[in-house]
TORKOL-4160 file (C-alpha; in steps of 0.2 Angstrom, whole numbers, padded with zeros to 4 digits, m for minus):
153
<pt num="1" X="0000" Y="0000" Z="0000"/>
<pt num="2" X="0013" Y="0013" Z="0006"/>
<pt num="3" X="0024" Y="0008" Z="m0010"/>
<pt num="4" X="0008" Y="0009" Z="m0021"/>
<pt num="5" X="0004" Y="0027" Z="m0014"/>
<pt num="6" X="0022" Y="0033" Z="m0017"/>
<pt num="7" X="0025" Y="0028" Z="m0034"/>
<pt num="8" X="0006" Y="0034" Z="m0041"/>
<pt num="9" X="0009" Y="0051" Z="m0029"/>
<pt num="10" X="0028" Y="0051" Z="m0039"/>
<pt num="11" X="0038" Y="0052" Z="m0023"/>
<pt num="12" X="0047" Y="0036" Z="m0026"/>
<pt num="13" X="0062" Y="0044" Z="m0033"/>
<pt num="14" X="0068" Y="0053" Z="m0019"/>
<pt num="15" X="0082" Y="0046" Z="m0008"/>
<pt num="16" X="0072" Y="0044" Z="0009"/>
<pt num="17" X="0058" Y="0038" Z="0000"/>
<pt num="18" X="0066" Y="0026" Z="m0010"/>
<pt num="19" X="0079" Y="0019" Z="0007"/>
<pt num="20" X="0062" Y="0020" Z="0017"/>
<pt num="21" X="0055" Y="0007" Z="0008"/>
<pt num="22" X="0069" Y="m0004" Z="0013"/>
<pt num="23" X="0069" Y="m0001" Z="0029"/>
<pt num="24" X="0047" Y="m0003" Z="0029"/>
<pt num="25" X="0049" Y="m0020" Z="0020"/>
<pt num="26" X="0063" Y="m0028" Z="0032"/>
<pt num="27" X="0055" Y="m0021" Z="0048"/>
<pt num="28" X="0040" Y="m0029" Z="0041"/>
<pt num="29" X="0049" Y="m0046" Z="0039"/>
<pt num="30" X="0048" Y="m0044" Z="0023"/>
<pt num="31" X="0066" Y="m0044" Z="0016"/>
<pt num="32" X="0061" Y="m0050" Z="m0003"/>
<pt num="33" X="0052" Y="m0035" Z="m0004"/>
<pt num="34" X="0065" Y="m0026" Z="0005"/>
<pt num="35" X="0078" Y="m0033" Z="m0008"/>
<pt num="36" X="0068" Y="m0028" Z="m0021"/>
<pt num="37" X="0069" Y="m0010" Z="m0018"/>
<pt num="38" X="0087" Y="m0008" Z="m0015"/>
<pt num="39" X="0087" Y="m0015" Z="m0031"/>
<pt num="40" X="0079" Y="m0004" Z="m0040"/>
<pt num="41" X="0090" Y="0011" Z="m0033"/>
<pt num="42" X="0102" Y="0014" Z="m0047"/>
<pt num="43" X="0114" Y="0024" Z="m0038"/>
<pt num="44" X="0118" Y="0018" Z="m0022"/>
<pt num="45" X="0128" Y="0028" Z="m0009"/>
<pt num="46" X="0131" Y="0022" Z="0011"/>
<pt num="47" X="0114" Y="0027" Z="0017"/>
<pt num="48" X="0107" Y="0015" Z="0003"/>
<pt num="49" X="0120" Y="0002" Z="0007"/>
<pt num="50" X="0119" Y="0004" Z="0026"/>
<pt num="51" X="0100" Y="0000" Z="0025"/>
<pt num="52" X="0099" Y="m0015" Z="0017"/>
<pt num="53" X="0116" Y="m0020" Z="0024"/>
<pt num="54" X="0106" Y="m0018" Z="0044"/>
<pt num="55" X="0088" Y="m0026" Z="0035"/>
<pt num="56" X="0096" Y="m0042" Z="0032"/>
<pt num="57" X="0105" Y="m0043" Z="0049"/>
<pt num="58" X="0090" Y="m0040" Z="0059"/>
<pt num="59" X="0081" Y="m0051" Z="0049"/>
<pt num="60" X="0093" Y="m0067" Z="0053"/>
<pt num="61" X="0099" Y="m0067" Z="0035"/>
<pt num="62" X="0121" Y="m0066" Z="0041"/>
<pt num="63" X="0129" Y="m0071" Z="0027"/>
<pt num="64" X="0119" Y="m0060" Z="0014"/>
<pt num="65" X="0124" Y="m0045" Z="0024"/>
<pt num="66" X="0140" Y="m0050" Z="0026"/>
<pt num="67" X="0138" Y="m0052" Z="0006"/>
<pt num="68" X="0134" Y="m0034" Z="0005"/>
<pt num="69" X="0148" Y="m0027" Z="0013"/>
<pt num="70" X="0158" Y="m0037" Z="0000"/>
<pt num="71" X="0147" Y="m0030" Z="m0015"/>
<pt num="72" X="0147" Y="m0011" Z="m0008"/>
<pt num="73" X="0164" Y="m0012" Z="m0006"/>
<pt num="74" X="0166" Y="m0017" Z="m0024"/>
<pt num="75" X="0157" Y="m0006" Z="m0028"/>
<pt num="76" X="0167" Y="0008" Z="m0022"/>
<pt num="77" X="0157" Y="0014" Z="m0007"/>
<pt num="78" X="0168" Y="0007" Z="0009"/>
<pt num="79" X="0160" Y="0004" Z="0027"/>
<pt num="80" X="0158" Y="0019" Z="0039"/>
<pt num="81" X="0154" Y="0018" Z="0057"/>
<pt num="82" X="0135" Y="0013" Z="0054"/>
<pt num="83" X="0143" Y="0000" Z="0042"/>
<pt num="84" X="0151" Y="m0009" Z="0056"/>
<pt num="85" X="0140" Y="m0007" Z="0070"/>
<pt num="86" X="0128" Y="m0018" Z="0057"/>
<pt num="87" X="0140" Y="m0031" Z="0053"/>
<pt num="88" X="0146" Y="m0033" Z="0071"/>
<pt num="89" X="0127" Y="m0033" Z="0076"/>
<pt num="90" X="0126" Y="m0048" Z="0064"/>
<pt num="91" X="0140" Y="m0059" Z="0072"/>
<pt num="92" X="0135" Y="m0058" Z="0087"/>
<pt num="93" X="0116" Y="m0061" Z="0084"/>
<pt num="94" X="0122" Y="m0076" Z="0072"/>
<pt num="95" X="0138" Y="m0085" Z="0083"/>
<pt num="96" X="0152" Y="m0078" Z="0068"/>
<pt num="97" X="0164" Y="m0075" Z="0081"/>
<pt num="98" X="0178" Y="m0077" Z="0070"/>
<pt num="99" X="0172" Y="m0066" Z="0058"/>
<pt num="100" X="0166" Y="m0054" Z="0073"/>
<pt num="101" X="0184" Y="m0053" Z="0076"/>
<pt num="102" X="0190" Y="m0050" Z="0058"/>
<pt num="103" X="0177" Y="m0035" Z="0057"/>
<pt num="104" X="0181" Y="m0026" Z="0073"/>
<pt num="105" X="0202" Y="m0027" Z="0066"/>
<pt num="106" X="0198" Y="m0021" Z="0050"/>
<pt num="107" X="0188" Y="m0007" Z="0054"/>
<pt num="108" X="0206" Y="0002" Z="0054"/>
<pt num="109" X="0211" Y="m0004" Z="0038"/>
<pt num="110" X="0194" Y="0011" Z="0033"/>
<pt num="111" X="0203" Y="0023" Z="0042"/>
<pt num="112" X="0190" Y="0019" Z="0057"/>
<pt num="113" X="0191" Y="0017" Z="0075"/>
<pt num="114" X="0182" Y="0006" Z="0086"/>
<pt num="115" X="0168" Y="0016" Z="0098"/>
<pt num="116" X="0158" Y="0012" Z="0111"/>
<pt num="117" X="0144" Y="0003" Z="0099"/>
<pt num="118" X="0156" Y="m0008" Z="0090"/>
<pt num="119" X="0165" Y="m0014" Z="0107"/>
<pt num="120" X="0150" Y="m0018" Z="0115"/>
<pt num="121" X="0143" Y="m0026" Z="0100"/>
<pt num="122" X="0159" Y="m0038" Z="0102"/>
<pt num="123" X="0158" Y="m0039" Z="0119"/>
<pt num="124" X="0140" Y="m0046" Z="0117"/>
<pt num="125" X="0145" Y="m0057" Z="0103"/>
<pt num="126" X="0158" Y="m0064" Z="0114"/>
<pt num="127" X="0149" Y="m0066" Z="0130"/>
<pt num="128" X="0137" Y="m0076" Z="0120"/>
<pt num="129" X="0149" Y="m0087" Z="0114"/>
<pt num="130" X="0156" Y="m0089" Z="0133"/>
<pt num="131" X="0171" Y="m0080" Z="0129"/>
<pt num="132" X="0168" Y="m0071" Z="0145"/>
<pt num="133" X="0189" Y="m0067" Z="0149"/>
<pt num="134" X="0190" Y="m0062" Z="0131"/>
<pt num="135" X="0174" Y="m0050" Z="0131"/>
<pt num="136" X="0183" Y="m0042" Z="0145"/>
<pt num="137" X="0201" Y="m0038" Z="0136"/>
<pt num="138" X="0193" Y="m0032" Z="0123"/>
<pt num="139" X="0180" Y="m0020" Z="0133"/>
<pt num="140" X="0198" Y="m0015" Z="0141"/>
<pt num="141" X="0209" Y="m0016" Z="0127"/>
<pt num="142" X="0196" Y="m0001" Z="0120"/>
<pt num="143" X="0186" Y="0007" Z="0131"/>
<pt num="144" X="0199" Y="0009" Z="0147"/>
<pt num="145" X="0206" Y="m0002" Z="0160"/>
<pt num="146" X="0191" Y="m0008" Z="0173"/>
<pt num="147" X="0178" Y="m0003" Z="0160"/>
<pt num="148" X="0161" Y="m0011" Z="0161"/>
<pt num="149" X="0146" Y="m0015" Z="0146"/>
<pt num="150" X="0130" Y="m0013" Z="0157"/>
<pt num="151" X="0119" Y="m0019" Z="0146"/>
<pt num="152" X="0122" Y="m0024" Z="0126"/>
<pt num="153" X="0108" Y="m0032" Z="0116"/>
């Protein structure tokens, strides 16, 4: 319906209405239809990317957003913060540890340091995984010595 309305009303082709659509279709579950209209952006910048990127995290769907940071990266549009804080979101949701850990190193390699999301997303994912010692050297190694994660989801 709210698709219908904006392509008869025209709006369609503007940026927030086009990325809205993605974002409406995967918190609907609906991540086809999501898919769908990222695909029919042509020109896709790290807003675009981001959002489909963060739609097929939180729908369970790891190893196509993981794909999609391999595409956009292709593509010539690298990960920002947002970028990371989605794919690090993923991991830990989906037990990638290993690939968790590979994320959170490379973030430097985009000129990016780790923040307070990205460790705790780590922290989560590790704490999950019962890698309790581990989680805590890395909430050390970034956010200071006796440093605590209250709450990560």
């Amino acid at each position: 319906m709210v698709h219908c309305c904006s392509f008869h009303s025209g709006f369609h082709t503007t940026a927030n209405v086009r990325n809205g659509l993605v974002n409406m279709y995967a918190k609907c579950g609906d991540i086809e239809g999501s898919s769908k209209a990222f695909d029919d952006i042509l020109v896709k910048d790290i807003f675009y990317w981001n959002t489909i990127l963060l739609a097929y995290g939180m729908n369970g769907w790891a190893s196509k957003a993981l794909q999609v940071e391999e595409e956009m990266v292709a593509s010539g549009v690298y990960p920002d913060k947002v970028s990371f804080t989605g794919l690090l979101m993923t991991c830990s949701h989906s037990g990638l540890i290993d690939k968790g850990r590979a994320l959170l190193k490379s973030m430097s390699d985009y000129g990016l340091s780790p923040d307070v999301d990205h460790v705790t997303c780590v922290v989560d994912m590790l704490g999950r995984a019962g890698y309790l010692k581990e989680a805590r050297e890395v909430a050390n190694l970034y956010l200071g010595k006796d440093s605590i994660t209250i709450s990560s989801d």
